[in-house]
Phi, psi and omega in degrees: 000321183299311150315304153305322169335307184274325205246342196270136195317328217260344177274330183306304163323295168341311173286330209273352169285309184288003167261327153274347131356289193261040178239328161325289181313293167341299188284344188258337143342287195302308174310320171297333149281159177296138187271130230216122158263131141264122190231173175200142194236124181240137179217162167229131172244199212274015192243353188103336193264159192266145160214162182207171184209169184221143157234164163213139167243120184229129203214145161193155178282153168262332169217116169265332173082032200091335165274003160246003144276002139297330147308318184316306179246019158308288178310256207344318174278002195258327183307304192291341167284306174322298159315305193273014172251019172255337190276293184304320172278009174285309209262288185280007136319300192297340178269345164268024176236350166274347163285316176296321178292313197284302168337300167328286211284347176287299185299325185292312199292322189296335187276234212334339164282305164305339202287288161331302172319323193285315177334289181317298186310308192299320180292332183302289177301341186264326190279283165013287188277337173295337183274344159291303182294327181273008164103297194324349178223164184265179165296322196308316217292333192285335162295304193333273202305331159321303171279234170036292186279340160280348169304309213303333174310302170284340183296311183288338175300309193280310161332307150327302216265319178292327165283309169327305179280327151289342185270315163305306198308325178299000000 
């Protein structure tokens, strides 16, 4: 868990909305303060003489009506969503990788049940045919036991594949 935690895309995403959020939050600050311009001008004109010049400007709103501190708190609510949807997907990694684990350990046990089944079968189907051969069992019952052991067979096959799949989705 920890590991997705750190690496998977969809959290990386996650953080980087809430960092533009607050790069957000910042810009909307910033519009509420006063603003400081600087110019400065050099010329020559056609007789040879120089002139220059310097300005500074200080601009600020003076009445807004309120609307930039509602941008203000536009960011701020947008920063705090941004957190909690970094929260959920955070919650829902971790639960699909808790999933993926319990899936993985379903499939290793479902292998280790076949594993049995196949024992079991072979043994079953090996008794089958000596119990044919000495008359006590028909043909049928020895395809039956027969059949048993290629489900169990398949039955293992599929496990495998059910592990496989558990194992990329983890």
């Amino acid at each position: 868990k920890a590991v997705a935690v750190r690496t998977h895309p969809d959290i990386r995403e996650a953080q980087q909305n809430v960092t533009v959020a607050e790069i957000n939050i910042e810009r909307a600050r910033a519009g509420l303060k006063p603003k400081l311009n600087a110019s400065s001008r050099i010329s020559v004109d056609d007789d040879g003489e120089d002139s220059y010049s310097v300005g500074l400007t200080l601009s600020g709103t003076l009445y807004s009506g309120g609307a930039l501190s509602s941008l203000l708190r536009q960011a701020q609510a947008r920063r705090d969503a941004a957190r909690a949807g970094l929260h959920t997907v955070r919650h829902g990694v971790e639960q699909n990788v808790g999933n993926a684990w319990a899936n993985l350990a379903v499939a290793v046990a479902s292998i280790q049940a076949s594993d049995l089944q196949i024992t079991a079968a072979r043994v079953a189907f090996l008794g089958a045919q000596e119990e044919a051969r000495l008359g006590a069992r028909t043909t049928l019952d020895v395809l039956t036991q027969q059949q048993e052991l290629l489900d169990a067979q398949a039955a293992l096959i599929s496990s495998n594949t059910d592990r496989y799949v558990a194992t990329y989705t983890l």
